[in-house]
TIBALO-414583 format. One record per residue: residue in three letters; z, x, y of N, C-alpha, C in turn. Coordinates in Angstrom, 3 decimals, m for minus. Last residue first. Layout:
N
+------+----------+----------+----------+----------+----------+----------+----------+----------+----------+
: nulo :      n_z :      n_x :      n_y :     ca_z :     ca_x :     ca_y :      c_z :      c_x :      c_y :
+------+----------+----------+----------+----------+----------+----------+----------+----------+----------+
:  ala :        Z :        X :        Y :        Z :        X :        Y :        Z :        X :        Y :
...
+------+----------+----------+----------+----------+----------+----------+----------+----------+----------+
# end
This chain:
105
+------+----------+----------+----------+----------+----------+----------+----------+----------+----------+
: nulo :      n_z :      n_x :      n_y :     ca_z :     ca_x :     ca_y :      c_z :      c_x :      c_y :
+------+----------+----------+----------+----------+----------+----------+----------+----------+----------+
:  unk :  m36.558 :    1.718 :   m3.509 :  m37.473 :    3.074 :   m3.335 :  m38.381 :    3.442 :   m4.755 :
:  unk :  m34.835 :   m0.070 :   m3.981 :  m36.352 :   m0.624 :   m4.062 :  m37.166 :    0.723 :   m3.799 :
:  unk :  m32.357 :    0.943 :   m4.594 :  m33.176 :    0.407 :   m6.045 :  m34.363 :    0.284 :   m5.466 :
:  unk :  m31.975 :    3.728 :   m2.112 :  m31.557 :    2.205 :   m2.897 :  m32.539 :    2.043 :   m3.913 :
:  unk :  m30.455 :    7.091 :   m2.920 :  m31.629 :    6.258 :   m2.920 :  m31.628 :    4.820 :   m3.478 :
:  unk :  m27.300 :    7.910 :   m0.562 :  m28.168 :    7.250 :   m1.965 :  m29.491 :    6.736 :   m1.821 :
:  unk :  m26.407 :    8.644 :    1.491 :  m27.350 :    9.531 :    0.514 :  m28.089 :    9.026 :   m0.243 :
:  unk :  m24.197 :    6.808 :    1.636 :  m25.510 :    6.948 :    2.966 :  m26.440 :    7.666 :    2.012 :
:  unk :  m22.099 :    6.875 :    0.154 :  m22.758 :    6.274 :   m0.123 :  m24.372 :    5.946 :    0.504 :
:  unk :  m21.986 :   10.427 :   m0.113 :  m21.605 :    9.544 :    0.217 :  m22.682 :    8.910 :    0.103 :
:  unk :  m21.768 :   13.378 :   m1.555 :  m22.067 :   12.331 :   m2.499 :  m21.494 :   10.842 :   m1.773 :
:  unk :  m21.879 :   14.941 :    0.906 :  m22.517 :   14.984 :    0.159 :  m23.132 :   14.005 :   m0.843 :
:  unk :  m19.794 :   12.820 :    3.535 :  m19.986 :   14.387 :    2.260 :  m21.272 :   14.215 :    1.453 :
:  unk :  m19.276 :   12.151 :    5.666 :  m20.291 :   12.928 :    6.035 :  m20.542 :   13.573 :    4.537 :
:  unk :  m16.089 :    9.788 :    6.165 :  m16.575 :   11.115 :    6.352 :  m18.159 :   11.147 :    5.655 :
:  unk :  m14.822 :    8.083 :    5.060 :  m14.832 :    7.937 :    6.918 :  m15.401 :    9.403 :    7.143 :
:  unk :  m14.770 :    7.755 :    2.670 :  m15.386 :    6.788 :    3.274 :  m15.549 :    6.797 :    4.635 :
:  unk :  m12.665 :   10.011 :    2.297 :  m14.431 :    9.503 :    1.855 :  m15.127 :    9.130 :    2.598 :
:  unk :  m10.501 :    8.671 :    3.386 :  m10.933 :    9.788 :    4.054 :  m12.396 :    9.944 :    3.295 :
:  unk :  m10.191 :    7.074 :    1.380 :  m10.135 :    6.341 :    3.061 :  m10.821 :    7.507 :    3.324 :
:  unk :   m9.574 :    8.072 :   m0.950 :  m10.790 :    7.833 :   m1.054 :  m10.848 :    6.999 :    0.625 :
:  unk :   m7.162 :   10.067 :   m0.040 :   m8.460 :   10.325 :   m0.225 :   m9.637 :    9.428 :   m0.863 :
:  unk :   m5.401 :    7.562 :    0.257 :   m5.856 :    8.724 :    1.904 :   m7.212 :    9.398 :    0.839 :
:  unk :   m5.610 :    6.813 :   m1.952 :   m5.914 :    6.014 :   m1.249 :   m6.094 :    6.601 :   m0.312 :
:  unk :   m4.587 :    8.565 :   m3.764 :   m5.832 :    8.281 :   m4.129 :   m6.386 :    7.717 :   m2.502 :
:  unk :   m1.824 :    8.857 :   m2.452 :   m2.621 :    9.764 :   m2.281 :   m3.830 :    9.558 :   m2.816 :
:  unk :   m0.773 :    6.261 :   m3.462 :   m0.838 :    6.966 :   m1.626 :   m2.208 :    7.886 :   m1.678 :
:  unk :   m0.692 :    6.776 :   m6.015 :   m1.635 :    5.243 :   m5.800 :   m1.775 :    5.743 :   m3.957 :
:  unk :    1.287 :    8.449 :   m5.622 :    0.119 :    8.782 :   m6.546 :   m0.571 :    7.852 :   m6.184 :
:  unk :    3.694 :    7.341 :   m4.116 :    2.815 :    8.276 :   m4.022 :    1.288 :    8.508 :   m4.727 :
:  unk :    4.507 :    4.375 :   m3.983 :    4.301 :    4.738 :   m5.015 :    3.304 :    6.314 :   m4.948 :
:  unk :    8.235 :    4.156 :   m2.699 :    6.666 :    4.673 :   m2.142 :    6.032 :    5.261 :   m3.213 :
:  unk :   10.487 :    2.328 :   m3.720 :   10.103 :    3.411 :   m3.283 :    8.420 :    3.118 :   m3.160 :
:  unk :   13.265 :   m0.265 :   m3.557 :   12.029 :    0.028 :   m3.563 :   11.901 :    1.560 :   m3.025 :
:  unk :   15.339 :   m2.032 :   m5.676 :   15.709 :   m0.582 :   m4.949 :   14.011 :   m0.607 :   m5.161 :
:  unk :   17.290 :   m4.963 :   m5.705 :   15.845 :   m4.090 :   m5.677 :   16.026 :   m3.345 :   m5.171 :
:  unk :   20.499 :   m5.667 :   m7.387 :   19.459 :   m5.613 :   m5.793 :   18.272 :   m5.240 :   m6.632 :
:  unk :   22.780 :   m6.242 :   m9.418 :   21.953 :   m7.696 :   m8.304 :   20.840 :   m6.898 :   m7.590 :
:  unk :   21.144 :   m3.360 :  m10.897 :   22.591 :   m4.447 :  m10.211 :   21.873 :   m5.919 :  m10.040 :
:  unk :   18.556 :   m2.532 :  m10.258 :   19.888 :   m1.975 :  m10.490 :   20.953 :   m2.885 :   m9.984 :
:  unk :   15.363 :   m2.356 :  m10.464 :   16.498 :   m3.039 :  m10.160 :   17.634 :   m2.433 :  m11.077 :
:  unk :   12.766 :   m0.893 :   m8.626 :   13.246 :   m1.006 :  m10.062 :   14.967 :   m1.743 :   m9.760 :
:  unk :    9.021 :   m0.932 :   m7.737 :   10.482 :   m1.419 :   m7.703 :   11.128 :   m1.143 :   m9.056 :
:  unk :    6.960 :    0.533 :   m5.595 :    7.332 :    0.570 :   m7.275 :    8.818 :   m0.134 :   m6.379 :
:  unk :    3.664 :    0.588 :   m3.283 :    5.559 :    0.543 :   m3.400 :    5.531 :   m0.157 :   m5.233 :
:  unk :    0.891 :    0.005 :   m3.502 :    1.500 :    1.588 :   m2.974 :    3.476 :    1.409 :   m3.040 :
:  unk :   m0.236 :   m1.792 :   m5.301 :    0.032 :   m0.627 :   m6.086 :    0.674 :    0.158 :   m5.280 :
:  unk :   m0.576 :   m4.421 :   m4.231 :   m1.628 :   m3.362 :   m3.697 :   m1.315 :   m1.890 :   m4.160 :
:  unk :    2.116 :   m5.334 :   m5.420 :    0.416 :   m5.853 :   m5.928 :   m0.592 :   m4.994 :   m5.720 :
:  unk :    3.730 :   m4.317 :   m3.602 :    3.742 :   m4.081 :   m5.037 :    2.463 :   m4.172 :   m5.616 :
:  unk :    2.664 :   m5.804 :   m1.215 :    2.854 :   m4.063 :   m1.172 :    2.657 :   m3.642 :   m2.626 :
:  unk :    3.459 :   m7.976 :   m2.030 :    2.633 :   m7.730 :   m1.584 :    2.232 :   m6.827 :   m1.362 :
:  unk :    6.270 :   m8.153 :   m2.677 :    5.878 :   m8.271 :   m3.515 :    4.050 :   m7.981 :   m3.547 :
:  unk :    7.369 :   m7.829 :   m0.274 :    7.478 :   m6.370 :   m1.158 :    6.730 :   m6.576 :   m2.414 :
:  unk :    6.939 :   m9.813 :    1.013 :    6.328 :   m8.764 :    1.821 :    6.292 :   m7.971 :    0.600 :
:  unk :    8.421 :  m11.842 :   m1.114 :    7.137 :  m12.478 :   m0.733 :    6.369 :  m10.691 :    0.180 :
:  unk :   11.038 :  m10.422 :    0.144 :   10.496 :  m10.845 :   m1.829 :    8.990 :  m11.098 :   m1.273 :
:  unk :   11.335 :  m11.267 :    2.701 :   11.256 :   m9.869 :    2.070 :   10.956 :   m9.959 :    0.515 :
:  unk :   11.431 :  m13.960 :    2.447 :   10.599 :  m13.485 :    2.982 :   10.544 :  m12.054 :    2.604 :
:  unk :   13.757 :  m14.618 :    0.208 :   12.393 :  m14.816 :   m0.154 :   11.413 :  m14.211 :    1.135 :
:  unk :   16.281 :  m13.285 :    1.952 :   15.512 :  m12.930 :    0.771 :   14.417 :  m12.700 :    0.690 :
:  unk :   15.451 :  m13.203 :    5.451 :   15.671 :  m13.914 :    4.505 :   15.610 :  m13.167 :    3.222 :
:  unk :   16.102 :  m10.890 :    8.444 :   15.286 :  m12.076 :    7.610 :   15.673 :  m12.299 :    6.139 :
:  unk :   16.767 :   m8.514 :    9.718 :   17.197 :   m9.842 :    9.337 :   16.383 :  m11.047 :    9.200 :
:  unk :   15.802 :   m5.802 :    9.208 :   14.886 :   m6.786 :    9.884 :   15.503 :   m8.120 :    9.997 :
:  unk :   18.058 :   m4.560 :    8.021 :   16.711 :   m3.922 :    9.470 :   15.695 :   m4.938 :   10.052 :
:  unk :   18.539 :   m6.300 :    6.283 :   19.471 :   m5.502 :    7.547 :   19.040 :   m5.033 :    8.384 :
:  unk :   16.792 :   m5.355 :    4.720 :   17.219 :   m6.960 :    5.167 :   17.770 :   m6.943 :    6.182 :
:  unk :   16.729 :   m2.950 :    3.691 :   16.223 :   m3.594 :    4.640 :   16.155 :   m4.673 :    5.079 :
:  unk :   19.611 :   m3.230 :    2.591 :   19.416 :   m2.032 :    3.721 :   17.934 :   m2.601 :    4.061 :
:  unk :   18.792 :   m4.522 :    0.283 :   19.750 :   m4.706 :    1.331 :   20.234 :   m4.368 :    2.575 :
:  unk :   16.876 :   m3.269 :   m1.232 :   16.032 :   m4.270 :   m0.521 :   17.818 :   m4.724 :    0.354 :
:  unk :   17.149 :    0.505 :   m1.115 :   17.881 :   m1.041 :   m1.516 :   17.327 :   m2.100 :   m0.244 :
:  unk :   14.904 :    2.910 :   m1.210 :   15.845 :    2.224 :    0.159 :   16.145 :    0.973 :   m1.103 :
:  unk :   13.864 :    6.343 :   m1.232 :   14.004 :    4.659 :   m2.135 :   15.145 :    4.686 :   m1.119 :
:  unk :   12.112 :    7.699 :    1.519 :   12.753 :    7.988 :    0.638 :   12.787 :    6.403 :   m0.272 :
:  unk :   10.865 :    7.692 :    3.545 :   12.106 :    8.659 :    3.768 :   12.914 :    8.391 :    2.632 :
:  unk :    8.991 :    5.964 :    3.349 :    8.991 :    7.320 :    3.594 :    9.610 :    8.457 :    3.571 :
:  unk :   10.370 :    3.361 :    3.942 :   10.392 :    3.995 :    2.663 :    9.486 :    5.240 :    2.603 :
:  unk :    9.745 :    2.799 :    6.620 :   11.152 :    2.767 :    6.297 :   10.912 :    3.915 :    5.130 :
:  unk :    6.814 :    2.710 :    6.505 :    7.573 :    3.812 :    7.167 :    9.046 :    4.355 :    7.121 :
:  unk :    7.364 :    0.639 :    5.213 :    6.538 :    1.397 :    4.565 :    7.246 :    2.779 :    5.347 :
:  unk :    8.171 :   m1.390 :    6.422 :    8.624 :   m1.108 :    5.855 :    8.527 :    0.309 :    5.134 :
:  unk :    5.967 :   m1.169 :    8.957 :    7.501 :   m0.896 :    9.259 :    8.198 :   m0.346 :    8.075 :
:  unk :    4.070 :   m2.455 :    7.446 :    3.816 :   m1.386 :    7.816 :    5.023 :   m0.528 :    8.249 :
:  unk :    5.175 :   m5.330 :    7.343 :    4.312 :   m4.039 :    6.283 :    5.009 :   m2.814 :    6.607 :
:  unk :    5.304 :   m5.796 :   10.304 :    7.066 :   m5.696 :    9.416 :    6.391 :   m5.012 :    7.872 :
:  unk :    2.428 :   m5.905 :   10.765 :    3.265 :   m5.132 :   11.020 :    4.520 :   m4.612 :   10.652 :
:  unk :    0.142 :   m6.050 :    8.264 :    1.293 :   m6.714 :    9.102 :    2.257 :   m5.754 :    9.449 :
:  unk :   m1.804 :   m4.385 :    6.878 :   m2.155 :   m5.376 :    8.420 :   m1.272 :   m6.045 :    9.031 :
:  unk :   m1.293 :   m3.706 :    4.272 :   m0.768 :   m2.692 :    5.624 :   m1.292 :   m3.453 :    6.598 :
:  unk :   m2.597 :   m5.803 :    2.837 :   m0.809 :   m5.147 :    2.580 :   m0.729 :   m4.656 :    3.858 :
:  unk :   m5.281 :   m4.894 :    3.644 :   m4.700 :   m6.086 :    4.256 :   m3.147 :   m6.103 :    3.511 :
:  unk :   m5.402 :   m2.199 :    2.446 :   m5.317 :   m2.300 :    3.804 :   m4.873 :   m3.558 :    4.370 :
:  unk :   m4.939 :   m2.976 :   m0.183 :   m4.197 :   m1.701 :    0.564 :   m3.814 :   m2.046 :    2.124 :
:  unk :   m7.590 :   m3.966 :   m0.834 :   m6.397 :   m4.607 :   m1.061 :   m5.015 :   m4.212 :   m0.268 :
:  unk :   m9.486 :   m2.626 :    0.172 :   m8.969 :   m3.879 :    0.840 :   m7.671 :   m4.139 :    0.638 :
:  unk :   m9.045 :   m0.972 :   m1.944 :   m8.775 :   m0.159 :   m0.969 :   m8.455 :   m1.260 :    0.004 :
:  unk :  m10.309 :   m2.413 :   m4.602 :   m8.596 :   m1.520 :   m4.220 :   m8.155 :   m1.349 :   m3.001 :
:  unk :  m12.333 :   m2.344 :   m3.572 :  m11.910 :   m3.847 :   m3.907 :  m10.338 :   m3.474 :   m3.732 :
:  unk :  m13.632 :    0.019 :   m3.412 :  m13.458 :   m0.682 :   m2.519 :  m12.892 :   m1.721 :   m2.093 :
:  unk :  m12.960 :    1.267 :   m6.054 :  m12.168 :    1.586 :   m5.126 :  m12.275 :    1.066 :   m3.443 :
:  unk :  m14.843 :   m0.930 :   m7.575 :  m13.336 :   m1.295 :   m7.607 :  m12.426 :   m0.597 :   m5.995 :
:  unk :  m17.815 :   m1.844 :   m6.262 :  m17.184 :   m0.747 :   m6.254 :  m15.699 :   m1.472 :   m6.577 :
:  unk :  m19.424 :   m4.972 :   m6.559 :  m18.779 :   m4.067 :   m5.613 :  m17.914 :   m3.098 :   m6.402 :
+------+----------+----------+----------+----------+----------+----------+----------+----------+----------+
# end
């Protein structure tokens, strides 16, 4: 299988939970301190460690620590591969995978 398909799962089951997906929207607006969202969702450390660390893995949020905290942002560049190879895959182009001649032709 294709990596940017193996990538792109990866992405999408990160973004299948909702408090995900929340966060994500949180960090749109910018780098947020994992304290300020703890606060938005009251829940635990390790549960927010365990969500951000899951986001991290799927490449779209960067962390960097300062102090005691985590300060997370939105890894744009890994964003923007990902709307354009989603948008590929949900479109009609030229070099899509429908075009291809399979091996037994």
């Amino acid at each position: 299988m294709e990596q940017k398909y193996i990538q792109n799962a990866k992405v999408l089951k990160a973004l299948s939970d909702p408090k995900r997906l929340r966060i994500i929207d949180m960090l749109s607006c910018g780098e947020m301190c994992a304290c300020k969202i703890l606060e938005e969702f009251h829940i635990t450390q390790p549960t927010l460690s365990h969500d951000m660390k899951v986001l991290m893995d799927a490449g779209i949020v960067d962390a960097r620590p300062e102090g005691k905290w985590m300060y997370y942002s939105l890894n744009n560049n890994n964003l923007q591969v990902f709307y354009k190879q989603l948008g590929e895959m949900f479109s009609n182009t030229p070099d899509c995978i429908c075009h291809r001649k399979s091996d037994s032709e």
